[in-house]
Every structure is written in structure tokens, then in C-alpha cells.
N, C-alpha and C positions, 0 to 999 in steps of 0.2 A: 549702741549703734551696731555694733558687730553683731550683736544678738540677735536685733532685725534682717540686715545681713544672711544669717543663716538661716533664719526661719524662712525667709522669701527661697536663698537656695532647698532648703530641706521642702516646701512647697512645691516648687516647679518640677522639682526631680519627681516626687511623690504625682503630680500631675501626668507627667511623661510618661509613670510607670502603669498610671491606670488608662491610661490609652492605649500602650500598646495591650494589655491586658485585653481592654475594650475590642479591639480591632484583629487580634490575633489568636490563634487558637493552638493549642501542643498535639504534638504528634511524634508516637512511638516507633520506632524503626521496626519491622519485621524481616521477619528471616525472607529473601526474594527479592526485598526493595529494592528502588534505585531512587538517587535522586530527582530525576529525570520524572520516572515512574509518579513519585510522592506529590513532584510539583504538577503533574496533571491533572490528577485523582483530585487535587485539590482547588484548582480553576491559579494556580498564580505559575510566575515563570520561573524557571529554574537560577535565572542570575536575581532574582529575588530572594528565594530560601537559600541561596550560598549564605547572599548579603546578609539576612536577617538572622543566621546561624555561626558567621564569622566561618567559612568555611574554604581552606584552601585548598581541597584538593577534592572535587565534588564526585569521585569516583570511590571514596574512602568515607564510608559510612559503616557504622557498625549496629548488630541486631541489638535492643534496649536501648539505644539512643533518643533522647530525646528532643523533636526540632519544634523551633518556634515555627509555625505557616503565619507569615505577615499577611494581616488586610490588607485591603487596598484602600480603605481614607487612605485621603493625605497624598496619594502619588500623582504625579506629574501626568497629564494628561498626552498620550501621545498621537497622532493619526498618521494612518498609512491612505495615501491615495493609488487605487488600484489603478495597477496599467496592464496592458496587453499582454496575453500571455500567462498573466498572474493567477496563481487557484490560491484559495483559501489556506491550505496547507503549505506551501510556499510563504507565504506571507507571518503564517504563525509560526514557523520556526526562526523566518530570520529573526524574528524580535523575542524568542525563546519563551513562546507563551504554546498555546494549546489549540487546534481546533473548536473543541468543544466551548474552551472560557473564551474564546472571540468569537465565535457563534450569539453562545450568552452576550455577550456585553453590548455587541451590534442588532439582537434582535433578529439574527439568522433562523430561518429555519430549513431552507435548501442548500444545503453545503458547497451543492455543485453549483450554485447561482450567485457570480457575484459579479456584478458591471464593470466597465472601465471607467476610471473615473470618479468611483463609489468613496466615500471617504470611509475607512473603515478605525473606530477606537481602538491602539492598543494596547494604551492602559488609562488609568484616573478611575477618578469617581462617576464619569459621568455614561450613561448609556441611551443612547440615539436609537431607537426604531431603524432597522433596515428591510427596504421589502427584500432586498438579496435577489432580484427576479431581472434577467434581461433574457434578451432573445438567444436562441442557438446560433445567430451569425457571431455573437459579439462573446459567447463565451462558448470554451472546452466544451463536448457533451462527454469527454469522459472525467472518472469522479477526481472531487480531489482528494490528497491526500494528508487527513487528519496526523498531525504532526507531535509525538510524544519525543521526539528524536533532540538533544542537546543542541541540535547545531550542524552544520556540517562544512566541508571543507574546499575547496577546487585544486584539485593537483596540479602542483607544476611541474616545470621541466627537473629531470634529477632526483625529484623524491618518491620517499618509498611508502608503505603500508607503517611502518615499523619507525620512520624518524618525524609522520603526522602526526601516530598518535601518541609520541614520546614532546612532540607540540603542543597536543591540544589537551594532555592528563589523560590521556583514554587509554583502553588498551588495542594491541591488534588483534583481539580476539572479538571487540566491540564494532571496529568495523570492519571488519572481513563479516560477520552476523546481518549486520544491519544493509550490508551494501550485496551482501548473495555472490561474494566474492571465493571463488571455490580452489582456484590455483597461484592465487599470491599476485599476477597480473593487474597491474592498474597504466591508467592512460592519463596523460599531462590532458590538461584545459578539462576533466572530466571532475562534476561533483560530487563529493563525498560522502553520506552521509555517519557522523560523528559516532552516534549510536543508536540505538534504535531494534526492535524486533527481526527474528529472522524464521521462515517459512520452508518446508519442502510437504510437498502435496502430496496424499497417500490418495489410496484407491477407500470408496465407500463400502463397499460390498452389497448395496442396494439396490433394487430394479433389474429387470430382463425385458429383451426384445426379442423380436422374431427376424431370421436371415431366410431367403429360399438359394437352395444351393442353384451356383450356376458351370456352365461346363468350366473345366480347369480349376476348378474349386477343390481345395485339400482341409481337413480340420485343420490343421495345424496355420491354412494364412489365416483361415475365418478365425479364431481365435485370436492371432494376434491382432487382428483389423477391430474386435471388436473388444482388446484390452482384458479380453481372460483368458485362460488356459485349456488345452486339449484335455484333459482329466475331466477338469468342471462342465466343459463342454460336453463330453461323454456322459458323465453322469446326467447333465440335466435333460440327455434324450435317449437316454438308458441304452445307447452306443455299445458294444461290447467290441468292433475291429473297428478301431480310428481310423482303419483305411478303404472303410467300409461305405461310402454318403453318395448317393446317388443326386440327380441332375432334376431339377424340382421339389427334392425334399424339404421341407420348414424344418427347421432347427430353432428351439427355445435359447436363445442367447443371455445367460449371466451376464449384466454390466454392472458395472462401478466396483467388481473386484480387483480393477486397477486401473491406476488413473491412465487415460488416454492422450495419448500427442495430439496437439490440435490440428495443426498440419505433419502429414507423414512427410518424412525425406524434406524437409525443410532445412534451408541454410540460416544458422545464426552463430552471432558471438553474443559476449554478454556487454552490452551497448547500457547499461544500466549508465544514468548519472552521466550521458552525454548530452553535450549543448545542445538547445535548441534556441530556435531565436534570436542567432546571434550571441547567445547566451544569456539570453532573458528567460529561460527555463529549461527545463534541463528532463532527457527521458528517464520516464518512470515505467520502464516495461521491457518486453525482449522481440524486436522485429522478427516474424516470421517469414521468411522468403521461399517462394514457387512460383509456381507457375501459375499464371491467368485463368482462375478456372477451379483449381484445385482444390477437395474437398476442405471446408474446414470442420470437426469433428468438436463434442463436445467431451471436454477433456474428464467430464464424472457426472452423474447425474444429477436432475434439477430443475429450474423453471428459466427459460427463455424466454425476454423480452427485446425489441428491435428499435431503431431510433436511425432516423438520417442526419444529417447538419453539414456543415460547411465545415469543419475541422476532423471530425472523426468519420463522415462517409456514412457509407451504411455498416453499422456497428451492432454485434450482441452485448447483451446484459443477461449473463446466467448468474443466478443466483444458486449456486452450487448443495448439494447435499450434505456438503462437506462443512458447509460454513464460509465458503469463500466465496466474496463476489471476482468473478471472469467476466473481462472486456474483450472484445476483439475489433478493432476496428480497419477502416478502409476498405472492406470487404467489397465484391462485386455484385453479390448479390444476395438475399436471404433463404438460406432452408427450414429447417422444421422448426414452430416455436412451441411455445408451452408448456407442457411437461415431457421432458426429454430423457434418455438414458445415456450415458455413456458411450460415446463412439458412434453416436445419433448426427447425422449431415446437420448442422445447423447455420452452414454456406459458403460463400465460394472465395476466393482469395484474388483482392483485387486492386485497385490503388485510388479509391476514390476518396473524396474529400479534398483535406489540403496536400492527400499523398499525389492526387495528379500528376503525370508525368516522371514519375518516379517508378521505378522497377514493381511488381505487384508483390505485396507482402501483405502479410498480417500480425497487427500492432496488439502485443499480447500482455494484458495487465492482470495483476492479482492481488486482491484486497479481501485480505481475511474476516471478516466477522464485518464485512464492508466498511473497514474503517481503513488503517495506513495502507498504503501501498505497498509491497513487498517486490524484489526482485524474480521474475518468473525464474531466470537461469537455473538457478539452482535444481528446483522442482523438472524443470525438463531436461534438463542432462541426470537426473538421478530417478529419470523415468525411462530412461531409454532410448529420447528424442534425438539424441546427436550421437 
């Protein structure tokens, strides 16, 4: 009897062991990783491979480690029903999973389309077809934000950079990074995020335009108006006295030898991870404020496309040279599309959409490789914009 006994346990264990076998696959740590990172790369969430790793301190991973990535047999089927307000990226980080593997599971193909009301899996075995497609009243037209980030945090009254992420295991080098926090400043009811990727935009050094000079005109504003330098500008019109430019002249203009301010003399803070909604979502960008009217400039060179809707206005889509996708929304009106250069009108600063009745700005996002959203602040205080 005992002997049967153990052959049933020595069975069932030996079962257990080829399942997880079945269902899960090894993964090597490399020098760069993050946990974060790994559980992406690999469609599962991050409080998953802790779990399936036994790991308590998921900031503490070492290169040659070797982690179990858990299948998904076998787990709990979970669904989020969208509401107002909600992007895709939002939704995937609160449940610490991934844009990409909620994409896959739901059958997504448009990131930025998701209904209200939409039941979206996020997790189990099971995967539902979604057309992912509503109209521009009922969703953002700007993107969302694919979410690689652990988690994130809302400040409260009292706390610091420094005793959140002594809460959350993180460090404060993880979210000052991820959140484009540049002077230690943070604001109570503002969200967090945990960690995550960090961004500052350089100049492309690609493309030139044409300027015709006008009275009152000096090398030195044309230059800075169009984000290069009096040198380069000299040389590319073989200038010998940069005080030298007469009234009519064309001048061959170098662009994207640095990145350009989108609005000039623009008032901003860094509003990153402020409520919106009542605090049903939260800003992912840096308002730009001017005047009614005010050129908006395209900040590097690239391809410009325009879109209206009831939330974001009349909005660009630059697809940047750089690798960045640029939003600018509530704009007044459209200037140059297509292919653009650097420091090229591509329109005016205004407050339309849901910004009505609201002071005229311009709602300024940056999404690298057009995937997470990143904090602009940074990139324009370290361009020269403020």
C-alpha cells in the first residue's frame, strides 16, 4: 500500500513536471535585460515570470541567469471592459501585461482603435477576434501608448521621488528616466510611471530648405528660426560676411542639424502623468502654450500627415526622420504636409477639439520607434525651448 502510494505521488509530480516543461520555455539573462524588458519580448506579464521564477525583488536579476517564461495553459481567464477615456496601453500596464501580447490575444490590429465597452482578454487560454475599430467620436485619435513599463504609481500628498521607489523595489534613477523628470519635482494626485524607457531628441542632420530674405532679416535669427547655425548657413551659400545678406536673396537652408521647438516662446511645465478625466487618464505629453495663431514648426524632418476628430482637433502625425513618431494636437489650423524639413510651418496653435474654450496651446507627444510614449519635457528644455 505505501508503495502504491508513492508511485501515484512519484506519477503526478513527474506529470506536473512535464507540463510545465510542455508549456514553458528557459531564458538566459543578458547583459541590458530587465525584467520588465524579458517579460515583453516574450508576450507574458511581469508578475508572472517573478511568480514563475520565485523572485523577490524583480529589479535584481543577474547576467547568466537562467528564468523559466511560464505559458499561458492553464491560467485564469481574465477581461477588462473598456471605458471612456481608456487606450490600449493604459489598460496593458494596469494588469502588467504588454501592448503587443493584448493586441495578439484580442486580435488587435489597430492599436489606436479600441471601443467603449469592448471586452478585451487579459489573460487565459482563450482568444476572441476583435475588430478593435470604432469611430473618432468614441475614441483618442491620438496613439496609444504601448506599455513595457512595470506599473506605475499616483503621488500623494507628502511623498517623494525617493520613498515611492524605496515602495515599489525600483530605483529613483527608474523613475526620474521613465517619467522625463529632470529637476527632482513631482506633484501629489500626479501618475507615475514605475519604469520604463527615457528619450531626449537630437537634431537629424538631413534635408535643406529654401528662406528668401526679408527686411530686418540678420543670419544669425534666420538661423536660429530654422534650427542651424550661422557657420553652416554661411557655408551652404558660400557667405564670406555673415553681415553681409541682402533683401530678396534665397538662402539654401540646412535642416534637421537640430532639433527644432515646435512652438517658439511657448509657456510650459512638465504636466507629464497629470489627471485627466477626473483621473480616468492621465497626460502623456507637454502642453504648449501661445498665442491663437502661432506658428507651429516641425520639430526635425519627415513625413506629415493631418487628421480632425472630436478629441484631438485638428492634429499632425509626423513621422520624424529620427525615428520618432510627433503628435501635435488642437491646432487651429493646418500648414505644410508631406514631406517636410525641419523648422517647416506645419500649423497654427489653437484650441480645438475637446480643448475648446480653453486657452490656445499645443498638445505635444513623442513616441519613439512609434511605440511608448515618452515625456517631451525633457527633449525640449534640453533643446533650448524654455
Amino acid at each position: 500500500m505505501p508503495f502504491t502510494r508513492s508511485f501515484r505521488a512519484l506519477t503526478v509530480g513527474t506529470v506536473l513536471a512535464l507540463l510545465v516543461t510542455l508549456f514553458s520555455v528557459d531564458y538566459t539573462v543578458k547583459r541590458g535585460d530587465t525584467l520588465g524588458n524579458i517579460a515583453r519580448d516574450n508576450g507574458v506579464s511581469l508578475a508572472a515570470l517573478v511568480e514563475a521564477n520565485d523572485i523577490s525583488n524583480p529589479n535584481l536579476i543577474r547576467i547568466g541567469q537562467i528564468l523559466v517564461i511560464p505559458g499561458e495553459e492553464g491560467e485564469p481567464e481574465v477581461i477588462h471592459v473598456v471605458a471612456r477615456g481608456e487606450t490600449l496601453g493604459r489598460i496593458a500596464y494596469k494588469y502588467g501585461s504588454s501592448v503587443s501580447a493584448l493586441a495578439k490575444r484580442n486580435g488587435i490590429t489597430n492599436l489606436n482603435l479600441i471601443r467603449i465597452g469592448q471586452n478585451l482578454i487579459i489573460s487565459g487560454t482563450a482568444s476572441t477576434p476583435s475588430s478593435g475599430e470604432t469611430s473618432g467620436e468614441e475614441n483618442t485619435e491620438l496613439p496609444t501608448s504601448p506599455a513595457i513599463h512595470s506599473g506605475s504609481h499616483t503621488v500623494g500628498r507628502g511623498e517623494s521621488i525617493k520613498s515611492i521607489a524605496a515602495d515599489h523595489g525600483v530605483t529613483v534613477e527608474q523613475i526620474t528616466r521613465a517619467n522625463g523628470i529632470i529637476n527632482g519635482v513631482i506633484f501629489a494626485g500626479y501618475s507615475l510611471l514605475l519604469d520604463g524607457p527615457g528619450y531626449v531628441a537630437e537634431g537629424t542632420g538631413k534635408g535643406e530648405g529654401t528662406y528668401t530674405v526679408k527686411t530686418g532679416d540678420r543670419l544669425g535669427d534666420i538661423a536660429a528660426q530654422h534650427g542651424t547655425t550661422i557657420s553652416q548657413l554661411s557655408n551652404a551659400n558660400n557667405i564670406s560676411n555673415p553681415n553681409l545678406i541682402r533683401i530678396g536673396q534665397v538662402l539654401v537652408v540646412p535642416t534637421g542639424s537640430r532639433w527644432v521647438c515646435p512652438v517658439e516662446n511657448a509657456q510650459f511645465t512638465n504636466s507629464w502623468g497629470a489627471p485627466r478625466g477626473g483621473g480616468t487618464r492621465w497626460h502623456e505629453g507637454t502642453d504648449l502654450g501661445s498665442y491663437r495663431g502661432a506658428p507651429v514648426y516641425a520639430p526635425t524632418s519627415g513625413n506629415v500627415t493631418f487628421k480632425t476628430g472630436s478629441i484631438g482637433g485638428k492634429q499632425f502625425n509626423l513621422r520624424g526622420d529620427d525615428g520618432v513618431m510627433y503628435i501635435g494636437a488642437h491646432m487651429e489650423d493646418f500648414g505644410k504636409s508631406g514631406r517636410v524639413n525641419a523648422g517647416d510651418v506645419i500649423g497654427y496653435v489653437g484650441s480645438s477639439g475637446n480643448a475648446e474654450g480653453t486657452s490656445p496651446h499645443l498638445h505635444f507627444g513623442m513616441y519613439p520607434n512609434s511605440g511608448d510614449a515618452v515625456n517631451p519635457y525633457p527633449s525640449l528644455i534640453t533643446n533650448g525651448c524654455k
